[in-house]
N, C-alpha and C positions, 0 to 999 in steps of 0.2 A: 504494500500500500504506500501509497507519494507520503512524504513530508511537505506539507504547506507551509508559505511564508505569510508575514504576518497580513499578506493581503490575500483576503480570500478568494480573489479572481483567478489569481498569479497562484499557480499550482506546480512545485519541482518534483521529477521524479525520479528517484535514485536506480532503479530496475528495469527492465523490461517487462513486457507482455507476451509469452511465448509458450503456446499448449496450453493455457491456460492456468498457467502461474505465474507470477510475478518471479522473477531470478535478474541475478547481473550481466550485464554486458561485457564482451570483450572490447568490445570499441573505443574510442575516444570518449568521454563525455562533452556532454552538446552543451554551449552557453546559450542562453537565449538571452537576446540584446532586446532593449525595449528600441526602438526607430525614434523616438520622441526623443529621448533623456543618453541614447549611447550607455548605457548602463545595464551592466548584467541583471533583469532579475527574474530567474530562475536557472535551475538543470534540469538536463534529462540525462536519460542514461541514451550511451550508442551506440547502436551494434555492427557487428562486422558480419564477414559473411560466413563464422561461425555460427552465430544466430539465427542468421538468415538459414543454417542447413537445418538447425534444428528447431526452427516454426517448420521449416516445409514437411520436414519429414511428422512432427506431430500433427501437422494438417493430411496429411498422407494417410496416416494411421487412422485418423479419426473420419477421414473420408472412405476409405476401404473397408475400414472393421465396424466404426463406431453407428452411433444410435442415428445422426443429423439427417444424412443422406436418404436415410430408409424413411423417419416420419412422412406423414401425410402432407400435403402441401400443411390445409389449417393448421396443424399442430406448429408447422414454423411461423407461420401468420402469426397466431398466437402468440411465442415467443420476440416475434420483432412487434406486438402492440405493446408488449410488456416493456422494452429497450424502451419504446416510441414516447411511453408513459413514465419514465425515469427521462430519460432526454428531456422533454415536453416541461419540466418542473424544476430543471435546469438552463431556461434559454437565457435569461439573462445576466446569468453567471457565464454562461457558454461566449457569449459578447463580447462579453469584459474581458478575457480571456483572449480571444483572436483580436481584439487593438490590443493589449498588450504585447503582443507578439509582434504584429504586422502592421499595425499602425493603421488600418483600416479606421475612419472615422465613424464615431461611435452610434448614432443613428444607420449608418449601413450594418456595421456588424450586426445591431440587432434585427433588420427590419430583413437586410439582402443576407444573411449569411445564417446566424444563429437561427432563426423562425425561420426561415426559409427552409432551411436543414431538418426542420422537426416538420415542416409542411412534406415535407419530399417521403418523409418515413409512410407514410399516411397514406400519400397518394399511390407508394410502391403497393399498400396491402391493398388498397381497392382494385389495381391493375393486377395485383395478382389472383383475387375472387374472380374477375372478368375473361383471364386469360385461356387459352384453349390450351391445356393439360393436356389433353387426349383428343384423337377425333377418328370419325370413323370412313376410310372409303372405299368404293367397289374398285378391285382393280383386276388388269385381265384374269388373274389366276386363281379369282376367291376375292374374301373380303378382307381389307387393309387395316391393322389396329395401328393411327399413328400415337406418340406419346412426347413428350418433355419428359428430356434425365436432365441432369444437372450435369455441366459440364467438366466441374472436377474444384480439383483444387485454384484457388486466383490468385494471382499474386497484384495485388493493389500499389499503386506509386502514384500520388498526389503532390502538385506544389504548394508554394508557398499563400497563395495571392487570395483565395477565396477556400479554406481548408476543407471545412464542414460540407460548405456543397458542394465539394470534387467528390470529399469520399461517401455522400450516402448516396448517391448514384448508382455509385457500383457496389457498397457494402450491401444493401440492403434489399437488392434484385438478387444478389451473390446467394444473399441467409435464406432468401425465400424459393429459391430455385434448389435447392439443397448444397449450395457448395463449401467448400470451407476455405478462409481465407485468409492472406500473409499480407496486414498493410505495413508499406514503408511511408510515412509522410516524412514530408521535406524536412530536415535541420533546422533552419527559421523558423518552421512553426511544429514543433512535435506535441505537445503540450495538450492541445485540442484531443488528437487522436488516443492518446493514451488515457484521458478522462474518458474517452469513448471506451477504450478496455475497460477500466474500473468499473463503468454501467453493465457491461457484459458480464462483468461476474457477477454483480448483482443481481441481476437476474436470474444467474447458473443456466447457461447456452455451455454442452459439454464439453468437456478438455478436446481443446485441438482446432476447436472451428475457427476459432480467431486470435488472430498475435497480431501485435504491434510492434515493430522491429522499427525506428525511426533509423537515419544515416544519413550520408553523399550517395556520391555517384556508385561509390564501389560497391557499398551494399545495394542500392538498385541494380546494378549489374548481375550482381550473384541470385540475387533476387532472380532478374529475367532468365537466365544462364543454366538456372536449375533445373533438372532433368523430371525430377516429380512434380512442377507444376505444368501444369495444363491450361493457364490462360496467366495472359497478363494484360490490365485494366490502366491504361495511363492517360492522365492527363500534362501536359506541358508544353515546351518548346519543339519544333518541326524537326530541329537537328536533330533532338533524343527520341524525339520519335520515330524517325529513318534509322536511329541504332538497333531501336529495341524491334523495328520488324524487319529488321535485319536477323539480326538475333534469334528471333523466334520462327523466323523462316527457316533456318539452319535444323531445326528441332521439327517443323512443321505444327508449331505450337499455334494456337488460338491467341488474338490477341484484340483488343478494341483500341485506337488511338483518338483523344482529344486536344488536339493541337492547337496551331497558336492563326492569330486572324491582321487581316487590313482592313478592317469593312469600311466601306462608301455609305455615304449620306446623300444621299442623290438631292436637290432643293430642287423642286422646280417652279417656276416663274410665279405658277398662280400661289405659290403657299402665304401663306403669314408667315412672315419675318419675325415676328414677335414672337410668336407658339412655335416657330421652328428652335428659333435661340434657346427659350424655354427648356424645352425637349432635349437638345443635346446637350446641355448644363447635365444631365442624369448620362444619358444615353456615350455621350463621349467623354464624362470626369466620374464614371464610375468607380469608387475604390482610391483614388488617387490616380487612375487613368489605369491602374493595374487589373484590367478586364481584358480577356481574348477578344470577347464580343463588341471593345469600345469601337465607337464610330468615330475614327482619328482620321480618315479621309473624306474631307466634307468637298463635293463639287456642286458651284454655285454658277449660273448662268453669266458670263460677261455684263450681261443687263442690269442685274441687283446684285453684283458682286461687292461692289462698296457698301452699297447700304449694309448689306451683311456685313460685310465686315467689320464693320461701324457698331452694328450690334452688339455683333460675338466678341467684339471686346469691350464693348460696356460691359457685359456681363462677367466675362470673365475677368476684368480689374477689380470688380466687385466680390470675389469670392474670397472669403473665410478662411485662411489658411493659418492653421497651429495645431496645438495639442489636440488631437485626436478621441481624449475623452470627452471635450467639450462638446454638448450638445448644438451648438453653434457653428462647429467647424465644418466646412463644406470639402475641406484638402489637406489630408495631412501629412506625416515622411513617409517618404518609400521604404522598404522593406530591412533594406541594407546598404551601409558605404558602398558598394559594387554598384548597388544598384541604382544608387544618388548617379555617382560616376557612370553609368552606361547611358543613363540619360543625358545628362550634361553634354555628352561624346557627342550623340545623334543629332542635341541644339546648337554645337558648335560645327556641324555636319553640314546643319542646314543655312547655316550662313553661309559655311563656305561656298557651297553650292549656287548662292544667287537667290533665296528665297528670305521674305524681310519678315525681321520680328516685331509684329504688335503689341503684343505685350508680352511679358515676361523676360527669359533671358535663361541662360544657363551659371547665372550667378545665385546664390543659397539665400531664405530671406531672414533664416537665422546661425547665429552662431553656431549653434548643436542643434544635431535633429538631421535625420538624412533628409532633409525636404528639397522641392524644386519648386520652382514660380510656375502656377501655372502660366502654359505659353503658346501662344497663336502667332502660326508664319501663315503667311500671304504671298500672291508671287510667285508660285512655287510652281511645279510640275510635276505630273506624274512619274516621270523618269528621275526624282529626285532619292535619296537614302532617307530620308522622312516618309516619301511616299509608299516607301518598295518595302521596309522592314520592321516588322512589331518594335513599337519605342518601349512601351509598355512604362509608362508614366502620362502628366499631366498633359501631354501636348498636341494638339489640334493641329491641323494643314489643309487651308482651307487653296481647291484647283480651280482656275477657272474651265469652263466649258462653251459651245456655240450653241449646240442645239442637244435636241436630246438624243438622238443616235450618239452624240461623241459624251455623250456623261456614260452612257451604257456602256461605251467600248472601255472608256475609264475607270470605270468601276469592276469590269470584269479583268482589268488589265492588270493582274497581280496573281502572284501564285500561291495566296490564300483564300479559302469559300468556305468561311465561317459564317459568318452575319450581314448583314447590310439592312439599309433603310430608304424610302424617298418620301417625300413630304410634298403635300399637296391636297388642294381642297378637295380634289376629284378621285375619290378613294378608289372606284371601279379603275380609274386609268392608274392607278398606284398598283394595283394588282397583274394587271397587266405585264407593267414596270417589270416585277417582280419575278414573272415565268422567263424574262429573259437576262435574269443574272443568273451568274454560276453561285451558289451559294448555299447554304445549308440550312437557316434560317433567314427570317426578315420580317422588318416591322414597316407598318403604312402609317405617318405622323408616330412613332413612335420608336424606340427598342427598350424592349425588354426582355430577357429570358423567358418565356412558358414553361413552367418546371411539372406542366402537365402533360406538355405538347412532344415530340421526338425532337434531339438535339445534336447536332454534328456538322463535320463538315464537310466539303468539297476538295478536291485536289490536295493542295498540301497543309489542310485543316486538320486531315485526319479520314478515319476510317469507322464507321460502326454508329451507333447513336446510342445515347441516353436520354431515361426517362419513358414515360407509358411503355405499352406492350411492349414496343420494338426495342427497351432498353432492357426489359427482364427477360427478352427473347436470347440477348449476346450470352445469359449465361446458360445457358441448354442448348444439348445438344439435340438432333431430330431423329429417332428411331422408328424404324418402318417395321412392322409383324404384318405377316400377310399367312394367313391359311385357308388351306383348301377347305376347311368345315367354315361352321359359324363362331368366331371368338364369343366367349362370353365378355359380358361390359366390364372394363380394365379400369375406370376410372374412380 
């Protein structure tokens, strides 16, 4: 069990989570730095890819021998209402907890991350009451029993940026599919995931189904690398994503990838300027701009390209940036020194490049605190390294365009199909819009996740979806029985 500090949010944990005990790690132990203050406060324990052998092998065990696999779907339903219902009476500690960590401003954490996370548990058990389990069809040789197994053991890898709802995604299609599973969350934030183990015992979900192995790279590698797991669940960046189905190719392992985005805000002519601005204050400075799905390529017509621009930066001068607990703050630090640093790179990127800064700047607006100004370039081009590459911070680039044939080609012209948007009064013709981007989702006057809807992306987004059926479908596999008599009902 953790040692708490004397802040009840801020939870150190000296152990790991592995078979279903708490034991020590061989790894490094992990500092967790608050982004706000530079300042240690808490531990974890880290593990290596000792660890990592012996969660997989105790998920191995308890997937081949043990009780999980076999129950009934309900009886695991049941036990994820029970997590759902210890979760649920912890969301606002859950909060406090991911901005301490990540610096996520305090109104997101609770509204987009924590609740959100307890929403998703919820909506998994309804999708999985509605799902087709079994089904029955005539085929040339007799009749066909088809069914959902559970595809095995998962090995789960989450970043830093939105913790809780990377990992109930995939946790909890995983528990209710029958799988058993090995998360590694990111170093930055381990903290979250491993109060997620402590709920887990609480409950008593049997030895082996779930471990929490936090680490780097090397432990996600041993993770993927491993020979007894049977799927690996990732969310992140496109490079570690091309590793790991690299990797898993080699094995001809199962795999889901949630990668990284450029999405386009397409404006066009007839929208409101006002309610578009509005709109992507959320949609584009989600998180501190740390969203796959932010809308960081905004193309505006030549026509009301100033005006916009005139806007989007009234608004943007205007926003709240500091401490992160403040209920007031609209922006707060980035994750990490690296990650202050990789953005500053891209705004010194984009100057050099010929595109002009309206506001902001890659200069810091405080002494401590990994923070960035939020910052809008203008000017720019699609052919630009602002336009081309996830910044993953505060920073907006707003393209001009002529017509709308050339906003479309620009917006498709990037080798991400995550998200996107267009805005305008004429919602039918927004739809329209819509069937001709490459893209995985998309919002009309708006973005937001659907965390009820299927989620993924396109080309180098990723592979697979989460959420409703088609996200508890990734963890089952399809088995076909076919006999020459009549099956009796399997279900």
């Amino acid at each position: 069990m953790p040692a708490t500090t004397p802040h009840p949010q801020i939870r150190s944990y000296e152990r790991l989570f592995v078979g279903g005990q708490w034991r020590d790690g061989t790894g490094e132990r992990i500092d967790v730095v608050s982004p706000h203050t530079e300042e240690v406060i808490a531990h974890a324990a880290g593990g290596s890819a000792a660890d990592v052998d012996a969660a997989v092998r105790a998920a191995r065990a308890a997937f081949d021998s043990g009780p999980w696999p076999h129950l009934s779907v309900g009886e695991r339903i049941a036990a994820v209402e029970k997590l759902a219902a210890v979760y649920g009476s912890h969301v606002d500690e859950m909060a406090d907890l991911i901005t301490a960590q990540m610096g996520s401003p305090a109104s997101f954490s609770r509204l987009g991350q924590a609740a959100g996370a307890a929403t998703m548990m919820h909506l998994a058990v309804q999708n999985a009451r509605e799902f087709p389990w079994t089904q029955r069809r005539h085929g040339l040789l007799g009749e066909a029993h088809l069914r959902r197994l559970p595809v095995g053991v998962v090995g789960i890898i989450i970043p830093w940026n939105v913790p809780q709802n990377l990992l109930m995604p995939k946790l909890i299609p995983a528990l209710i599919a029958g799988c058993t599973v090995v998360v590694k969350p990111a170093p930055e934030t381990p903290l979250d995931s491993l109060w997620v183990a402590e709920m887990i015992e609480e409950i008593g979900l049997p030895d082996g189904v779930v471990s929490v192995v936090p680490g780097g790279r090397d432990t996600g590698e041993a993770l993927v690398r491993h020979p007894d797991v049977d799927k690996i669940a990732f969310t992140g960046n496109s490079a570690t994503g091309r590793r790991i189905a690299a990797l898993c190719g080699e094995q001809l392992k199962r795999y889901s990838l949630e990668l990284g985005g450029k999405s386009a805000a397409i404006v066009l002519d007839d929208a409101r300027i006002d309610k578009t601005v509005a709109g992507l204050k959320m949609a584009g400075l989600m998180n501190n701009g740390q969203a796959c799905v932010a809308q960081t390529r905004i193309l505006v017509s030549e026509r009301q390209h100033d005006e916009f621009v005139d806007a989007m930066a009234e608004m943007m001068s205007g926003l709240t940036v500091g401490d992160p607990t403040d209920p007031a703050t609209d922006i707060g630090p980035l994750v990490s020194r690296r990650q202050q640093q990789r953005v500053q790179e891209y705004i010194r990127a984009g100057v050099a490049e010929g595109a002009k800064v309206v506001v902001g700047g890659e200069d810091s607006p405080f002494e401590k605190g990994w923070y960035v100004r939020p910052t809008l370039f203008a000017d720019a081009t699609n052919e630009m390294t602002i336009a081309r590459e996830e910044i993953f911070g505060p920073v907006l680039t707003v393209i001009r365009y002529t017509d709308e044939d050339e906003a479309i080609r620009i917006a498709n012209d990037s080798d991400y199909g995550l998200a996107g948007s267009v805005w305008t009064k004429d919602v039918a013709h927004g739809l329209e819009i819509s069937g001709r981007i490459r893209t995985g989702t998309y919002g009309i006057n708006m973005y937001m996740l659907d965390i009820s809807s299927p989620f993924g992306g396109f080309k180098q987004s990723g592979i697979g979806r989460e959420f409703g059926q088609e996200g508890l479908a990734e963890y089952t596999e399809l088995q076909t029985v076919v006999s020459a008599g009549r099956l009796p009902d399997l279900s």
